[in-house]
C-alpha positions as CSV (number, residue, x, y, z in Angstrom):
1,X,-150.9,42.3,-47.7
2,X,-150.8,42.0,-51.8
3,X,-155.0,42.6,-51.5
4,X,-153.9,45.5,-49.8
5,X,-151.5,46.9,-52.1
6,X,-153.3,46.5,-55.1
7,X,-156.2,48.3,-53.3
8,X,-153.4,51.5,-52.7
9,X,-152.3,50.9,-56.8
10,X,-155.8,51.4,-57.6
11,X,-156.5,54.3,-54.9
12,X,-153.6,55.9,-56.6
13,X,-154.7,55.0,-60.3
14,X,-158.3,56.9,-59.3
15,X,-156.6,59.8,-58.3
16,X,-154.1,59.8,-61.6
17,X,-157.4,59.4,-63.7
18,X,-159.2,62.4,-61.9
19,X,-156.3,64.2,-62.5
20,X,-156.6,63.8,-66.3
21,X,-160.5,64.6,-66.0
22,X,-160.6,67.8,-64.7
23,X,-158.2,68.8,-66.9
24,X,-159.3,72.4,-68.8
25,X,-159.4,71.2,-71.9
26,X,-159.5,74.7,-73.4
27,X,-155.8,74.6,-71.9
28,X,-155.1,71.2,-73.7
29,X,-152.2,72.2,-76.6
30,X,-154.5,69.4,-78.9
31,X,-156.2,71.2,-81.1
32,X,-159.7,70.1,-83.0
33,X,-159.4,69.7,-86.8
34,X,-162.8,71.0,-87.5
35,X,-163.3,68.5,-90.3
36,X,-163.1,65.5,-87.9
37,X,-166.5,66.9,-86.0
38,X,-168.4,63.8,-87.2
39,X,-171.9,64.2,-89.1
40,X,-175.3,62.1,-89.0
41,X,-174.5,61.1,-92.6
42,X,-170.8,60.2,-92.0
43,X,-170.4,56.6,-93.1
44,X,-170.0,53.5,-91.7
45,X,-167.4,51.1,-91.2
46,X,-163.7,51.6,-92.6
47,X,-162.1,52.4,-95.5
48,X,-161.3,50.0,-98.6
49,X,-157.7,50.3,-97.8
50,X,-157.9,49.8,-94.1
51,X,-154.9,51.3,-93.6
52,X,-156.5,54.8,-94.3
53,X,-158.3,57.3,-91.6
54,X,-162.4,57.5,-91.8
55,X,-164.2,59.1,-93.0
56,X,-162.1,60.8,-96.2
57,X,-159.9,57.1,-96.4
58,X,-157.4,59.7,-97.8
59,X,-154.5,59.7,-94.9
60,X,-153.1,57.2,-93.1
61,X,-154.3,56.3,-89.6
62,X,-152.1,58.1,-87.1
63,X,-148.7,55.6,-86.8
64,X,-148.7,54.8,-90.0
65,X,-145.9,56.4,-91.9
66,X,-146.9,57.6,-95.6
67,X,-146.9,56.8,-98.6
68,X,-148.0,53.5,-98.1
69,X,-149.2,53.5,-94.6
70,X,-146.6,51.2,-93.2
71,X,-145.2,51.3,-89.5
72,X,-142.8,52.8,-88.4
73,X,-139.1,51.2,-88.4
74,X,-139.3,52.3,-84.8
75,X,-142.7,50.4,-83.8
76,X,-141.6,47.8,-85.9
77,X,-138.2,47.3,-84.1
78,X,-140.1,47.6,-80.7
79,X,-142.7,45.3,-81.6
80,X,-139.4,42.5,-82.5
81,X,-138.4,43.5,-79.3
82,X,-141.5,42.3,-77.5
83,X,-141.8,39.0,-79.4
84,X,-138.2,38.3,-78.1
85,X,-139.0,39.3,-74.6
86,X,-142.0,37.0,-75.1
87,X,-140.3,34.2,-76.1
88,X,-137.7,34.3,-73.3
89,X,-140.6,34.8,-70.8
90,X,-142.9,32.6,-71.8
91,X,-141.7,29.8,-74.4
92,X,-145.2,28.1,-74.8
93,X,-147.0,31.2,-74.7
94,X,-149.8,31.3,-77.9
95,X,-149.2,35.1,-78.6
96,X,-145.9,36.6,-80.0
97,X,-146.9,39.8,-78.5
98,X,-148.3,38.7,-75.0
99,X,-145.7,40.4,-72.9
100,X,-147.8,41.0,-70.2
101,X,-150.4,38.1,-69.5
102,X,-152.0,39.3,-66.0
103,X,-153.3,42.2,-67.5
104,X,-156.2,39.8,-69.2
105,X,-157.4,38.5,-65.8
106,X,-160.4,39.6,-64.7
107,X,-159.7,41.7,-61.5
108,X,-157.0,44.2,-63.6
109,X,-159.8,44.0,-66.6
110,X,-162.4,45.6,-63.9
111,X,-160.3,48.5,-63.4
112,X,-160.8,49.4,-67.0
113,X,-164.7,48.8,-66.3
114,X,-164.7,51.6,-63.5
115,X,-163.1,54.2,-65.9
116,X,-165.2,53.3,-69.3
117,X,-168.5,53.9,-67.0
118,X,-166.9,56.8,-65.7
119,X,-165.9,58.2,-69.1
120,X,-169.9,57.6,-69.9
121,X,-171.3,59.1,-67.1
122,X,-169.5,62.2,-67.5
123,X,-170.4,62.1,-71.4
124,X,-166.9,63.3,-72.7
125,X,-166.8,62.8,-76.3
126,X,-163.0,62.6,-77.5
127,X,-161.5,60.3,-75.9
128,X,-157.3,59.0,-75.9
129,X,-156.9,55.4,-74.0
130,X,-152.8,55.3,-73.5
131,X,-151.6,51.6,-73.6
132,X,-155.1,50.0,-73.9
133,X,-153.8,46.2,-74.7
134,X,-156.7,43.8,-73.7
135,X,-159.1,46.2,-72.0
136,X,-160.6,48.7,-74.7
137,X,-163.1,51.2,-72.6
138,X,-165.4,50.4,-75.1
139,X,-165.8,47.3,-74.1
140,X,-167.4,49.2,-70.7
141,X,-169.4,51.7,-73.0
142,X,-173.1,51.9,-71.7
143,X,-174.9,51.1,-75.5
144,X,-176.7,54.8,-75.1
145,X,-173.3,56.2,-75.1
146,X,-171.4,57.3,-78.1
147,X,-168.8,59.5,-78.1
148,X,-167.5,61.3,-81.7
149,X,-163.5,59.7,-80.9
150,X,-162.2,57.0,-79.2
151,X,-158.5,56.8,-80.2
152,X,-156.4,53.7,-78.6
153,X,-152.7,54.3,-78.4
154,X,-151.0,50.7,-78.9
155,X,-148.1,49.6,-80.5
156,X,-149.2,45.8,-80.1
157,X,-152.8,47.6,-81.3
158,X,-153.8,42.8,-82.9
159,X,-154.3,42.7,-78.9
160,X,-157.0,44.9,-78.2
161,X,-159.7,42.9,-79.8
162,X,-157.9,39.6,-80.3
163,X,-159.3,37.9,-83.6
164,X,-161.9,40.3,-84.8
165,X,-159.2,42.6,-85.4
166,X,-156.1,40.8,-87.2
167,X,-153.8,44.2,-87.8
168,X,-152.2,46.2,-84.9
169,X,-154.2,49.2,-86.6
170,X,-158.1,50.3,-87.1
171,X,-160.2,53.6,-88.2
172,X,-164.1,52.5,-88.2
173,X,-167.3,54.3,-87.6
174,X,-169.7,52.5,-85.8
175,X,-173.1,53.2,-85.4
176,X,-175.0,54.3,-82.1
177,X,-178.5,54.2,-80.7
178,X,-178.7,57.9,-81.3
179,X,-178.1,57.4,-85.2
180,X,-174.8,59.1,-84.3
181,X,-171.5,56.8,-85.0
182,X,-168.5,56.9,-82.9
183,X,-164.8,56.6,-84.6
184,X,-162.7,54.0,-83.5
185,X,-158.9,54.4,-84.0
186,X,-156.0,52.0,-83.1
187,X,-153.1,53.9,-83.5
188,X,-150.2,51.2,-83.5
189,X,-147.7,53.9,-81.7
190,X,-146.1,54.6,-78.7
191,X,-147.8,57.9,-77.3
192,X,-144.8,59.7,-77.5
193,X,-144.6,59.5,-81.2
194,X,-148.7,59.9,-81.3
195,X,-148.1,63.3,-79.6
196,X,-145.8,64.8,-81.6
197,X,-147.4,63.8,-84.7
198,X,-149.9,65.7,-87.1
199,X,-153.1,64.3,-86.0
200,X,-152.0,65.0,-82.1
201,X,-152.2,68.6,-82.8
202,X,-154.7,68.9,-85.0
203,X,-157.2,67.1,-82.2
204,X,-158.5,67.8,-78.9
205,X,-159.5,65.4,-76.6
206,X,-161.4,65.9,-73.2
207,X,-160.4,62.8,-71.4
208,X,-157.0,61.4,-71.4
209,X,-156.8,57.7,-69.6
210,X,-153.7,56.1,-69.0
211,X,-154.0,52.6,-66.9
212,X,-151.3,50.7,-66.5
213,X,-149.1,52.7,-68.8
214,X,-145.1,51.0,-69.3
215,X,-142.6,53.7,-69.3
216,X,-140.2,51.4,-71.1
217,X,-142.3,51.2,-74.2
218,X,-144.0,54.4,-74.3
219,X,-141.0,56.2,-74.4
């Protein structure tokens, strides 16, 4: 019976994703800044002050609040939040911020796998993962594909790629086969504050994915 069920979840997820995809983007209220089209000589990797956005390194990366690029009281109340609910939850847990453990196991993780290939086989190019935590699509990226954005909405953004990445925010270009790069953005923010902010409508993005997104914290 719960091998059944979590065959209907991901039935339904499929369908919610398909929704998203065929999408008209030319409908999509996100609107393309033209100076983020990326460039064979863009550079590569991030910016001295990592808490800037590749490639100018001259604003902050979206959820970060300027001046200085600091989050939000909001995030950072929600983010105390968490560590409390972890805490309570799971006293011996190793991660302050690992509110939802089962999401790391490998047949939730595979869901995450179908989408990423699907996203590649269908060679979108902007790309907005909602609530990514440990399963960045990248991580299911074919190594021909290389799309201009992929922008991961996470308040607890130090979870997505565990110790490589030791702040809840990231803007990097990375190189590609093609001598392309992709940007990578961490965005440490629930979506609702990503959408209404600057960068939301100054981009547009032709696939939206959403898997296993918490109402509670993306409000």
């Amino acid at each position: 019976m719960k091998r059944r069920s979590q065959h209907r979840a991901l039935s339904c997820l499929l369908a919610v994703v398909c929704i998203f995809f065929v999408y008209n983007s030319h409908e999509c209220p996100l609107q393309l800044d033209p100076k983020a089209i990326l460039v064979k000589d863009t550079p590569e990797g991030s910016c001295a002050d990592n808490t800037r956005l590749m490639p100018e390194c001259t604003e902050c990366i979206p959820g970060l609040v300027p001046p200085h690029c600091e989050l939000s009281p909001g995030v950072k109340a929600l983010r105390n939040e968490v560590t409390k609910l972890v805490e309570d939850r799971y006293p011996n847990s190793l991660s302050p911020s690992d509110l939802y453990p089962y999401l790391n196991t490998d047949e939730l993780r595979s869901r995450h796998g179908i989408i990423g290939r699907w996203v590649a086989h269908d060679k979108r190019t902007k790309i907005l993962d909602i609530g990514t935590n440990y399963s960045p699509l990248l991580e299911h990226f074919p190594a021909s594909f290389c799309p201009e954005t992929l922008l991961m909405v996470e308040p607890i953004g130090e979870l997505i790629f565990g110790p490589s990445n030791s702040t809840p925010w990231l803007s990097e270009m990375r190189s590609c086969q093609d001598g392309g790069h992709s940007h990578i953005i961490i965005a440490p923010v629930p979506v609702s504050e990503y959408i209404a902010s600057e960068h939301a409508r100054l981009s547009r993005f032709d696939a939206v994915v959403c898997i296993g997104c918490d109402a509670n914290w993306g409000e």
